[in-house]
N, C-alpha and C positions, 0 to 999 in steps of 0.2 A: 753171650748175647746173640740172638739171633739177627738176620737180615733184617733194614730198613722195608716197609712197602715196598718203596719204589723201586727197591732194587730187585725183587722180586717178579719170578717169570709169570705167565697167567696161570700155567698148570699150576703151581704153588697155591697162588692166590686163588684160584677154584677153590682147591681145598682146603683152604680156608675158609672161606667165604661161599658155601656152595649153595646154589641155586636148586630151589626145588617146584618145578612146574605142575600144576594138578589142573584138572577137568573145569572148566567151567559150571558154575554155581549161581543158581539162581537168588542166593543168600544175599551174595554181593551189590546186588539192586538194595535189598532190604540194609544193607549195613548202611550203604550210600545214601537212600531216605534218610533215615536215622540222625547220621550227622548232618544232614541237610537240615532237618529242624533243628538237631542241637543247636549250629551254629544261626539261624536263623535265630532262634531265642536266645542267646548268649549277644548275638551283634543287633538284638533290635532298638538300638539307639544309633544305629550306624545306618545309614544306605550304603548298605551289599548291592552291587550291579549284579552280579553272577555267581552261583554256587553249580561247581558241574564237577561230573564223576569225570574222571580222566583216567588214561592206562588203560591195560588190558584186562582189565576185569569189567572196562566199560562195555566190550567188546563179545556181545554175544556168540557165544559156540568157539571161541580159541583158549588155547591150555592158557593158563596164566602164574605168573607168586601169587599164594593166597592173603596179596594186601589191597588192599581198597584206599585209592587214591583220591584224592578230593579238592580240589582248586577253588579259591572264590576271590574275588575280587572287589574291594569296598577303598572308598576314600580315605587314602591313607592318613590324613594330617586329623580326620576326624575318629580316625581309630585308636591311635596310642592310647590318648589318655581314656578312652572308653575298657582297652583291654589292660591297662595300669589295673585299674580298679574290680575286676571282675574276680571271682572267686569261683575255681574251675573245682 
């Protein structure tokens, strides 16, 4: 059996785990729309305060991981039982 995580150095875990940086994409606006309606239409029984791209693919012209981050913020106590019921 190999090492726990934690007991592992970061060289280790790099290579495990390695990070792969790419060019900025102008794709990652369109992925971030996207799920900006998805979730818009999946939580419109909900009042969403804020749906926003976060991360650095928010971030025009720097290398970035090619994942598309996406934050929102809605009234929690009126959310559960709306995302109980939904059918992804």
């Amino acid at each position: 059996m190999g090492k726990e995580l934690s007991e592992m150095l970061l060289e280790e875990l790099w290579e495990l785990f390695p990070i792969f940086l790419v060019e900025h994409s102008d794709k990652w606006k369109l992925y971030y729309e996207e799920m900006e309606d998805f979730l818009n239409d999946r939580l419109s029984q909900c009042p969403v305060k804020r749906i926003s791209h976060v991360g650095s693919t928010a971030i025009s012209g720097i290398w970035a991981k090619d994942i598309v981050d996406v934050r929102f913020m809605a009234n929690f106590l009126i959310l559960i039982p709306i995302v109980k019921n939904q059918k992804v």
